[in-house]
ROTORRO-628113 format. One record per atom (N, C-alpha, C, O): residue number from 1; residue in three letters; atom name; x, y, z. Coordinates in nm, 3 decimals. Example, Ala and Ser with C-alpha at 12.3 -4.5 7.8 and 13.67 -1.06 7.14 Angstrom:
// residues 2
> pos|code|site|c1|c2|c3
> 1|ala|N|1.319|-0.569|0.780
> 1|ala|CA|1.230|-0.450|0.780
> 1|ala|C|1.320|-0.330|0.780
> 1|ala|O|1.424|-0.332|0.846
> 2|ser|N|1.285|-0.225|0.708
> 2|ser|CA|1.367|-0.106|0.714
> 2|ser|C|1.290|0.003|0.787
> 2|ser|O|1.341|0.114|0.804
//
This chain:
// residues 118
> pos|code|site|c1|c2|c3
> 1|unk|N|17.722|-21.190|27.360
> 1|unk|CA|17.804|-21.276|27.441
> 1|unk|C|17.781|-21.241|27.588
> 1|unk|O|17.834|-21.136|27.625
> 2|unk|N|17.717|-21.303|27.669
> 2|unk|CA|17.683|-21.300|27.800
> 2|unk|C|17.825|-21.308|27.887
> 2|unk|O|17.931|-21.358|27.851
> 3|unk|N|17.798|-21.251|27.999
> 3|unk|CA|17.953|-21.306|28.062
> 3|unk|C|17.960|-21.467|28.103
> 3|unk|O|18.066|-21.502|28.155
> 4|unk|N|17.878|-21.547|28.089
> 4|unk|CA|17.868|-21.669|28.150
> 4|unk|C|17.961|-21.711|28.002
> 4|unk|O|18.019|-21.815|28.032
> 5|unk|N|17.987|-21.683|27.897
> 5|unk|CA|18.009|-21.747|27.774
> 5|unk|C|18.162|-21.715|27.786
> 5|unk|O|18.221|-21.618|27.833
> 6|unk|N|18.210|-21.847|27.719
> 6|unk|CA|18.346|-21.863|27.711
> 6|unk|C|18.404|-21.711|27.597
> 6|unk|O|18.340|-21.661|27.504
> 7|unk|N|18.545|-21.671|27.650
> 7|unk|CA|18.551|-21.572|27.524
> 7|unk|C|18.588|-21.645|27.484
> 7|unk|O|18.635|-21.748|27.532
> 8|unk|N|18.563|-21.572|27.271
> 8|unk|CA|18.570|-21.658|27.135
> 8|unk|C|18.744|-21.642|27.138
> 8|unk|O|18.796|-21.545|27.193
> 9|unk|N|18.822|-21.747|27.074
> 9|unk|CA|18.968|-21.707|27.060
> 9|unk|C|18.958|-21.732|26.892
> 9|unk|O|18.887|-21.821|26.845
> 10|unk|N|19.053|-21.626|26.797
> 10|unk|CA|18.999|-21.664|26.709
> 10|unk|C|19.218|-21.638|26.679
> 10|unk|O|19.314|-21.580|26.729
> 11|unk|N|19.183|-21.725|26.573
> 11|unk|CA|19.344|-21.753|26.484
> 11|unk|C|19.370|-21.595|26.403
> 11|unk|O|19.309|-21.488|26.404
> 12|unk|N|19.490|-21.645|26.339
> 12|unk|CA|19.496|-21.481|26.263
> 12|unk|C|19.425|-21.526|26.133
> 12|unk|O|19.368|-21.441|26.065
> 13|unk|N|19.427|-21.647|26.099
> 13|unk|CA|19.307|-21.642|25.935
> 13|unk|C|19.157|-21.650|25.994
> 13|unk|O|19.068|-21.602|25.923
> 14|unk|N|19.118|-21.713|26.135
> 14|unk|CA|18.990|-21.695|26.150
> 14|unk|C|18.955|-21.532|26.168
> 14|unk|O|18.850|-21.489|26.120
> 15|unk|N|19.035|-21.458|26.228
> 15|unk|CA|19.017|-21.349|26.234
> 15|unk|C|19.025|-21.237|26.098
> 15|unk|O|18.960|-21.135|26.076
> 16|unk|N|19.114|-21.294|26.035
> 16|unk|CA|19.091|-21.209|25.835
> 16|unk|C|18.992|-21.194|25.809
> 16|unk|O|18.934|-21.092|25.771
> 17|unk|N|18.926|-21.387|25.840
> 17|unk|CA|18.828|-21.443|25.725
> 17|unk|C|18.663|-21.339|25.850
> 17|unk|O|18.549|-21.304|25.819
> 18|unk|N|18.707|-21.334|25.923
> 18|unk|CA|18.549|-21.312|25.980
> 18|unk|C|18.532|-21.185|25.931
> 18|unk|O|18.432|-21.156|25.866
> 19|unk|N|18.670|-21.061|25.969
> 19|unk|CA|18.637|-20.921|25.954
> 19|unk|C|18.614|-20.906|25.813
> 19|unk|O|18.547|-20.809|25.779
> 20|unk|N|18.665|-21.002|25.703
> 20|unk|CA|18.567|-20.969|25.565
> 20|unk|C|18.458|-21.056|25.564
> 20|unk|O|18.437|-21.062|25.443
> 21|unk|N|18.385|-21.118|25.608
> 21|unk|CA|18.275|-21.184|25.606
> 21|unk|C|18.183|-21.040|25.661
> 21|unk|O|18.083|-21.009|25.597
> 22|unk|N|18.229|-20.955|25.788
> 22|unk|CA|18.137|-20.883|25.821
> 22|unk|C|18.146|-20.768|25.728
> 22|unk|O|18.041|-20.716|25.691
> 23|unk|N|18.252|-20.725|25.688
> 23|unk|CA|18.267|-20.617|25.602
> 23|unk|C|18.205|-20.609|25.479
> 23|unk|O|18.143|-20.512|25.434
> 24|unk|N|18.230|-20.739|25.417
> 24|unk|CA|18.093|-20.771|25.312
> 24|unk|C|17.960|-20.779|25.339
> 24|unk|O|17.919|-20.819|25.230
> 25|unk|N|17.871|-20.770|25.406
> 25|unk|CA|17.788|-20.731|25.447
> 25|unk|C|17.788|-20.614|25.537
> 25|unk|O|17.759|-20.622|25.656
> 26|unk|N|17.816|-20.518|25.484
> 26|unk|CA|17.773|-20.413|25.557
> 26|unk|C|17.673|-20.321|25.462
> 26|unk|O|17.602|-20.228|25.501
> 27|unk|N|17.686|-20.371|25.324
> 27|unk|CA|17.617|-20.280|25.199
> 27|unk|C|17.476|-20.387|25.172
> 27|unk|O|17.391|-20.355|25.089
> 28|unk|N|17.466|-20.508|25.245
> 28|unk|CA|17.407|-20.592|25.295
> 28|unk|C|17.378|-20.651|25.129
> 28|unk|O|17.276|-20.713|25.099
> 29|unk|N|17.450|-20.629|25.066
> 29|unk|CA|17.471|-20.722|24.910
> 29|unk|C|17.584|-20.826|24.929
> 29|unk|O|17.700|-20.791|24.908
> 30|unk|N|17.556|-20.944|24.967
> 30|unk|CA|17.694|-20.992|25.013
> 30|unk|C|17.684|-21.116|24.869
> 30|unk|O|17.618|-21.220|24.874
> 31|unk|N|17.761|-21.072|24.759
> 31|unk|CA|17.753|-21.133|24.609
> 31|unk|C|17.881|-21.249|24.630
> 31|unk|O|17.962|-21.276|24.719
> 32|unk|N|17.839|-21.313|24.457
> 32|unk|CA|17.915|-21.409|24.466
> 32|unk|C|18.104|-21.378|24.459
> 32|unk|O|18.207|-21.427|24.507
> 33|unk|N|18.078|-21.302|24.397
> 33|unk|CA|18.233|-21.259|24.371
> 33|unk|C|18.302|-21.180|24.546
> 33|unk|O|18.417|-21.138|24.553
> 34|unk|N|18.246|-21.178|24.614
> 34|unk|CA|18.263|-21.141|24.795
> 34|unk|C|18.301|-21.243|24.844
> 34|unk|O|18.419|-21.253|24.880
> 35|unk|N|18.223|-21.332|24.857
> 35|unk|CA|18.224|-21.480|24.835
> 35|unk|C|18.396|-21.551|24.787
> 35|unk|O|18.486|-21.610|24.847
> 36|unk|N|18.382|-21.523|24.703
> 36|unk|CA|18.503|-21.588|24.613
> 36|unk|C|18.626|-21.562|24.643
> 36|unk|O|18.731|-21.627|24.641
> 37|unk|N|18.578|-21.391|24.690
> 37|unk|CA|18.747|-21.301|24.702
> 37|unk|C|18.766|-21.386|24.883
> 37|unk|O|18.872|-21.448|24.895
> 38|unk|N|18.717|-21.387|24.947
> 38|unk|CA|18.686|-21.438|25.089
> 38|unk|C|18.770|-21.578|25.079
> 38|unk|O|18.887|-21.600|25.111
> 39|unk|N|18.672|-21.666|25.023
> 39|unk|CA|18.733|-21.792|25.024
> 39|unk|C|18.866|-21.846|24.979
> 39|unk|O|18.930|-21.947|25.011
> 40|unk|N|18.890|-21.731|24.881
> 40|unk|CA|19.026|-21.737|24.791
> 40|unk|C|19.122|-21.709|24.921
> 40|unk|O|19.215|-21.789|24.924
> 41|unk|N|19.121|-21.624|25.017
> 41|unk|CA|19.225|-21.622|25.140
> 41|unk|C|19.212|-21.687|25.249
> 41|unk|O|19.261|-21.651|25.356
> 42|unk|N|19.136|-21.801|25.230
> 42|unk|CA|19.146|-21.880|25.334
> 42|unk|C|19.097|-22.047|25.305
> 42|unk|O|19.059|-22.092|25.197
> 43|unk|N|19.106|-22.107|25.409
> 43|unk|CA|19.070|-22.249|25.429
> 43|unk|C|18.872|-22.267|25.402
> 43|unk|O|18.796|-22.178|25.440
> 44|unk|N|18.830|-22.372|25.346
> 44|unk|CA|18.687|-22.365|25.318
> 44|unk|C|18.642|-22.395|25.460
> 44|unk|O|18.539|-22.340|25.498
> 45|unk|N|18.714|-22.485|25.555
> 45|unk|CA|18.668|-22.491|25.666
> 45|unk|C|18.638|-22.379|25.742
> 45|unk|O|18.542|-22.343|25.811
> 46|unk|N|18.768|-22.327|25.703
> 46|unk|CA|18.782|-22.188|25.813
> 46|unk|C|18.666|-22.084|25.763
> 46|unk|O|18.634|-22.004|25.852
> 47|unk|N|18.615|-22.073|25.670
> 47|unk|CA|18.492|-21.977|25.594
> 47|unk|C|18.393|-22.006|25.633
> 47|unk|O|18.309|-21.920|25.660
> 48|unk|N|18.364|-22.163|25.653
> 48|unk|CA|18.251|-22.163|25.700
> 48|unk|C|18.223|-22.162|25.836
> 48|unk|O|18.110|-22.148|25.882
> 49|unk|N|18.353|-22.180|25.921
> 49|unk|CA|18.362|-22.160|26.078
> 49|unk|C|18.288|-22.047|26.116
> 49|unk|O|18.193|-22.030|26.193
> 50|unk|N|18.367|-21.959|26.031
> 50|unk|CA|18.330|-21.757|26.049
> 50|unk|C|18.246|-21.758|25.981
> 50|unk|O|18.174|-21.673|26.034
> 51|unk|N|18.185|-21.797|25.880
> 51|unk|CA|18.044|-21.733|25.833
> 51|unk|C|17.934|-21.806|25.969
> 51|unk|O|17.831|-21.751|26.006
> 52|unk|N|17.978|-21.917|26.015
> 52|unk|CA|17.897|-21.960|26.092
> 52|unk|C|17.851|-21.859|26.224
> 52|unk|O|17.739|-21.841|26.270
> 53|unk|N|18.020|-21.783|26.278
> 53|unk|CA|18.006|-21.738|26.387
> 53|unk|C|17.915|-21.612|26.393
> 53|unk|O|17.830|-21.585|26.477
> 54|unk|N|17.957|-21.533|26.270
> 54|unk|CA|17.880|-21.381|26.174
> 54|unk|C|17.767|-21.428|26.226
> 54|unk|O|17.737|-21.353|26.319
> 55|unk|N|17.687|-21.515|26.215
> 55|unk|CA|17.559|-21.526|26.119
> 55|unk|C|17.459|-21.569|26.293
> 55|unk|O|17.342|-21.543|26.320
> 56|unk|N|17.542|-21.626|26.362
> 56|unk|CA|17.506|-21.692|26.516
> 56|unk|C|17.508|-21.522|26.577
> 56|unk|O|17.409|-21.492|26.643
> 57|unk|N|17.570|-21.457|26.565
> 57|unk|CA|17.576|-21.277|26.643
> 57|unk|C|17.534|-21.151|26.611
> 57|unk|O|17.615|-21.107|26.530
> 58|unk|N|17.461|-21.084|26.631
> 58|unk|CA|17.436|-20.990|26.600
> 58|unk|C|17.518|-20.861|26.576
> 58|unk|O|17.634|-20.869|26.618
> 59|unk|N|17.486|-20.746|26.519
> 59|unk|CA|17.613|-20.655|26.459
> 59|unk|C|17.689|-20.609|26.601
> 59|unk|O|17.810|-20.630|26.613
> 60|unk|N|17.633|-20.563|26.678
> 60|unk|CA|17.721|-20.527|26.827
> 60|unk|C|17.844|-20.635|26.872
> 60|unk|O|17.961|-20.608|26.896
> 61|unk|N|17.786|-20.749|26.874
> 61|unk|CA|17.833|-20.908|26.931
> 61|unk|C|17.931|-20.898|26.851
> 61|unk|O|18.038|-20.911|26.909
> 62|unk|N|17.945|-20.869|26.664
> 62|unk|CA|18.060|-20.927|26.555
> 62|unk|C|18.167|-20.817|26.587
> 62|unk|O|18.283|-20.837|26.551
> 63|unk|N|18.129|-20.680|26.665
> 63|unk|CA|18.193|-20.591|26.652
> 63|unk|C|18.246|-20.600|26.768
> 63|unk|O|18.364|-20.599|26.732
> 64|unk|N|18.249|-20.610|26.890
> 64|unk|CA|18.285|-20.692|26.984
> 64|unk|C|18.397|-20.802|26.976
> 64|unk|O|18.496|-20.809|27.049
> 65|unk|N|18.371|-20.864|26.900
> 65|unk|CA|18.435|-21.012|26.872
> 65|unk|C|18.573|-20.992|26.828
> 65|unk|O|18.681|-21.040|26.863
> 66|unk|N|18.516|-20.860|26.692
> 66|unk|CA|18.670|-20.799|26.618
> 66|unk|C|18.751|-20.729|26.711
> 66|unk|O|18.869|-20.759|26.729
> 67|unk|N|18.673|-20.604|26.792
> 67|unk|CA|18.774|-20.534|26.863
> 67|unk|C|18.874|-20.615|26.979
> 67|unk|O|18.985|-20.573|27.010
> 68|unk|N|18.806|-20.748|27.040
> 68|unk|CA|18.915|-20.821|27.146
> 68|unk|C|18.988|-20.895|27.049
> 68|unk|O|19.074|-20.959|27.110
> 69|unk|N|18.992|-20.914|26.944
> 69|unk|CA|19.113|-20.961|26.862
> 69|unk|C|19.240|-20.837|26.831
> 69|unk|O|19.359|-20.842|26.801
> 70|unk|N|19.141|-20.724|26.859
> 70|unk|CA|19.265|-20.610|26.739
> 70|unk|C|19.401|-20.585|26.885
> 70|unk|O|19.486|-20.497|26.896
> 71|unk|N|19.386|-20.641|26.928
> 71|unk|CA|19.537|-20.617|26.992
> 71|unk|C|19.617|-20.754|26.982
> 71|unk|O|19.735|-20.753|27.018
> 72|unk|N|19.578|-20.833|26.949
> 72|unk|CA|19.687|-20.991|26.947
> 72|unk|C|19.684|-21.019|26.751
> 72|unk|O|19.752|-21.108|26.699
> 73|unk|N|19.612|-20.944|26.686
> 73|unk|CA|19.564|-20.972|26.518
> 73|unk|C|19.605|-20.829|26.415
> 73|unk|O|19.631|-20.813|26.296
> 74|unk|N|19.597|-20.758|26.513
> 74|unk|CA|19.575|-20.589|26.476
> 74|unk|C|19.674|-20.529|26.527
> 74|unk|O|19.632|-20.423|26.575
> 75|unk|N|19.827|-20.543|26.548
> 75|unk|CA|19.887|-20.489|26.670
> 75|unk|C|20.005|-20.402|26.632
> 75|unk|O|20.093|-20.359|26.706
> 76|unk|N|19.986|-20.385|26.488
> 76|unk|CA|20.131|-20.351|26.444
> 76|unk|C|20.068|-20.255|26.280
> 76|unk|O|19.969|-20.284|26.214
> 77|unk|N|20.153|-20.156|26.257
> 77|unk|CA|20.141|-20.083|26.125
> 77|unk|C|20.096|-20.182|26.008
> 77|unk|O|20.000|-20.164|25.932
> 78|unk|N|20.179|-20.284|26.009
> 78|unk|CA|20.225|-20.340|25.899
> 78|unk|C|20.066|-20.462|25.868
> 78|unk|O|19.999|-20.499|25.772
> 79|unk|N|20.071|-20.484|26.021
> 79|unk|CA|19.903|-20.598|26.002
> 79|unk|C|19.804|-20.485|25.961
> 79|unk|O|19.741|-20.490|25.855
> 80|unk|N|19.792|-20.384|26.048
> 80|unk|CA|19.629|-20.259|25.994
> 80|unk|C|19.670|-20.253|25.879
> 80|unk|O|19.607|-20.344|25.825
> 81|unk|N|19.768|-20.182|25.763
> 81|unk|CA|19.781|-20.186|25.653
> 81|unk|C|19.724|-20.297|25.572
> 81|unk|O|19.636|-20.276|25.489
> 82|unk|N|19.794|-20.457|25.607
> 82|unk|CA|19.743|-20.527|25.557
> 82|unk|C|19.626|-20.556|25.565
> 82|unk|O|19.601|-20.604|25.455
> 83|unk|N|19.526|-20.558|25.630
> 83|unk|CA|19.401|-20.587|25.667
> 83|unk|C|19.368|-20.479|25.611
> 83|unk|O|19.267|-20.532|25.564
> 84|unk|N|19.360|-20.355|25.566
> 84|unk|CA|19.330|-20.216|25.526
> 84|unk|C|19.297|-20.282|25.355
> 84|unk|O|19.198|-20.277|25.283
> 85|unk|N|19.433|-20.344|25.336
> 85|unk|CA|19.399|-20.349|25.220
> 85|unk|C|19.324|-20.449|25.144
> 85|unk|O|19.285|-20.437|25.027
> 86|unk|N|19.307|-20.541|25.215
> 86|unk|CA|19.207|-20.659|25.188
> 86|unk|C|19.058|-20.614|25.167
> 86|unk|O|18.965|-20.645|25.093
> 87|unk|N|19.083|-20.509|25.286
> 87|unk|CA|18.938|-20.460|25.295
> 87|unk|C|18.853|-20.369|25.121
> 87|unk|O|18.750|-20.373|25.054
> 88|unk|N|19.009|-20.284|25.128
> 88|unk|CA|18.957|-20.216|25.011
> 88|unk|C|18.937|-20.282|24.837
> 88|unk|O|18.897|-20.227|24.734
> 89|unk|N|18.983|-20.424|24.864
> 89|unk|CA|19.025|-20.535|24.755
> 89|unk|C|18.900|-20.575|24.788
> 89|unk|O|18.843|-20.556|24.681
> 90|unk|N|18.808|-20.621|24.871
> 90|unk|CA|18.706|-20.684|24.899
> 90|unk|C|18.583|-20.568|24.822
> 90|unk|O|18.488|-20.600|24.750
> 91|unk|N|18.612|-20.470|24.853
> 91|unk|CA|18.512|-20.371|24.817
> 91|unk|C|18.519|-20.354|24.705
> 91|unk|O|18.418|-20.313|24.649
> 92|unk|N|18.627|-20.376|24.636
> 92|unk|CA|18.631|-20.338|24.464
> 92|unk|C|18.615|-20.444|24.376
> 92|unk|O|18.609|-20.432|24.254
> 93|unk|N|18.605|-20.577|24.455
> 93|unk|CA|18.577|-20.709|24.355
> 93|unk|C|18.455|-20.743|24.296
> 93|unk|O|18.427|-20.838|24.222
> 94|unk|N|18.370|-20.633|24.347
> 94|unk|CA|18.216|-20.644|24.270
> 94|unk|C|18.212|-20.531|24.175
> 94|unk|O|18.108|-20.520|24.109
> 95|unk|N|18.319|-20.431|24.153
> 95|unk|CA|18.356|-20.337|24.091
> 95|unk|C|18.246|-20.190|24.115
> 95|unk|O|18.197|-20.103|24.043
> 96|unk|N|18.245|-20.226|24.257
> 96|unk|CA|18.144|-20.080|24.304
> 96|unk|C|18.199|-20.067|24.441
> 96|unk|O|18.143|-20.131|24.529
> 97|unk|N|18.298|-19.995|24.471
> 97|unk|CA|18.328|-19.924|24.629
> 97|unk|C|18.251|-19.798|24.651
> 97|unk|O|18.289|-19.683|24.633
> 98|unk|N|18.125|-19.845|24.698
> 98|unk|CA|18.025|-19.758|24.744
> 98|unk|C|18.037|-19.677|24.856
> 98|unk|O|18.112|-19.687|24.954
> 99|unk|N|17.943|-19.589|24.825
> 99|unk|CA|18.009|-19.415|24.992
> 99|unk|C|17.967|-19.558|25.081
> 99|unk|O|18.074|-19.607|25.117
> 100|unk|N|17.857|-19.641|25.128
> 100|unk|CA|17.884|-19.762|25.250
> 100|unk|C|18.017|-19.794|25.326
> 100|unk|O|18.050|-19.767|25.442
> 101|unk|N|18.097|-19.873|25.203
> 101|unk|CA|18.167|-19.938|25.181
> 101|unk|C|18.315|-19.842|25.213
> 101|unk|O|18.403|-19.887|25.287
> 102|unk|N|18.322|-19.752|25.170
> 102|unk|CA|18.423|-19.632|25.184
> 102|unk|C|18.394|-19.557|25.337
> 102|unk|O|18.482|-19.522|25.416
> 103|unk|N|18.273|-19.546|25.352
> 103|unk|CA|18.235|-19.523|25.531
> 103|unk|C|18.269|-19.616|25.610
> 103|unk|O|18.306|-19.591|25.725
> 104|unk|N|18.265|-19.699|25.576
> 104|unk|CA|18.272|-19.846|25.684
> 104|unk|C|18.416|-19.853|25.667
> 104|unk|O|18.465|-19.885|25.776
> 105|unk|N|18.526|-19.834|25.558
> 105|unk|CA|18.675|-19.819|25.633
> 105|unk|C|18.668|-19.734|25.661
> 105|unk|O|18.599|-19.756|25.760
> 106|unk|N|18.692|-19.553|25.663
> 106|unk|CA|18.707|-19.519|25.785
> 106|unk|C|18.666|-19.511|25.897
> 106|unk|O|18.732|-19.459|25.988
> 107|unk|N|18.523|-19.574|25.915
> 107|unk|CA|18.483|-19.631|26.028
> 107|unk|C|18.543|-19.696|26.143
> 107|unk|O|18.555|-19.670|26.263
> 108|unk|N|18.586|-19.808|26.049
> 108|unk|CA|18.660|-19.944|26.079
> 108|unk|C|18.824|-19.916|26.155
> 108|unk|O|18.874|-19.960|26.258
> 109|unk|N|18.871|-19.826|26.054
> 109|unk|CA|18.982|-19.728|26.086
> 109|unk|C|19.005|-19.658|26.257
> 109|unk|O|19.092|-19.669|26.344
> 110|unk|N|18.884|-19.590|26.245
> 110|unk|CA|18.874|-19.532|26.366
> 110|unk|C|18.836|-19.602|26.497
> 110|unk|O|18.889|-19.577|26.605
> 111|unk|N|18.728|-19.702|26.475
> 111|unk|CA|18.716|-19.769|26.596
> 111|unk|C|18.825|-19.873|26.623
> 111|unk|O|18.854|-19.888|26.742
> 112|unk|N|18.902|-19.961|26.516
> 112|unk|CA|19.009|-20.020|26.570
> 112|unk|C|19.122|-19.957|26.669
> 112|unk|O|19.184|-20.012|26.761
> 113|unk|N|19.127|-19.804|26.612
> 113|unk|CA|19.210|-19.720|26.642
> 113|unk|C|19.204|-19.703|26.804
> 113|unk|O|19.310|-19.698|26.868
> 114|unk|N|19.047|-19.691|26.884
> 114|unk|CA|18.997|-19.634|26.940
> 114|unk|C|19.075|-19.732|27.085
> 114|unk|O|19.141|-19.826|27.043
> 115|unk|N|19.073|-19.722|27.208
> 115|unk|CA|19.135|-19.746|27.290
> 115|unk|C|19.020|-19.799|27.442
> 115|unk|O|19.046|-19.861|27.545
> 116|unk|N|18.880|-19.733|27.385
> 116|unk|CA|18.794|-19.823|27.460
> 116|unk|C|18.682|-19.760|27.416
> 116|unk|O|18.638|-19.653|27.457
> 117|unk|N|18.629|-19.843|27.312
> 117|unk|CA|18.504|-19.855|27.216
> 117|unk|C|18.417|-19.924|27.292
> 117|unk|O|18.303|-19.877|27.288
> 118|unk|N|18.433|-20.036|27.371
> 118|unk|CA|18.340|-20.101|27.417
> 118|unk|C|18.356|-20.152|27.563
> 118|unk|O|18.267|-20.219|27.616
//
């Protein structure tokens, strides 16, 4: 995202649906049942909005995108929990939460956490 580029504003389901769109691909097996669990929490429009945006950015750009949401999306115990746990529901619906997959939340954990990542 150049500075000439509008910032992205994203909703609180565009923002669910993207951070598991990227989270499923991080073991870069992104299966049908990822897929399914994804679409099952949201609008088909809205899935393909965010798979659109994922897929237009590179990994820096998506990570970027997430962290200027986590203070208006991310702002409270009760949302990181919830989003915590989607995450770990996303990882177990192919019935393999891989060391990846288990790195990438506390990853995820820590850089949301973080106060100037970027």
């Amino acid at each position: 995202m150049s500075a000439s580029e509008k910032p992205i504003e994203l909703t609180q389901d565009e923002f669910e649906t993207f951070v598991l769109i990227y989270a499923a691909h991080v073991d870069y097996d992104y299966s049908e049942n990822e897929i399914d669990f994804i679409k099952s929490r949201s609008s088909e429009e809205v899935y393909q909005k965010m798979l659109q945006l994922f897929e237009n950015h590179n990994d820096y750009s998506c990570m970027k995108i997430i962290l200027s949401h986590k203070d208006i999306h991310f702002n409270s115990d009760t949302a990181q929990e919830n989003l915590f746990n989607k995450l770990k529901a996303l990882f177990e619906v192919d019935g393999d939460f891989s060391r990846i997959e288990k790195n990438f939340v506390n990853f995820f954990e820590k850089v949301t956490n973080s106060q100037s990542w970027i």
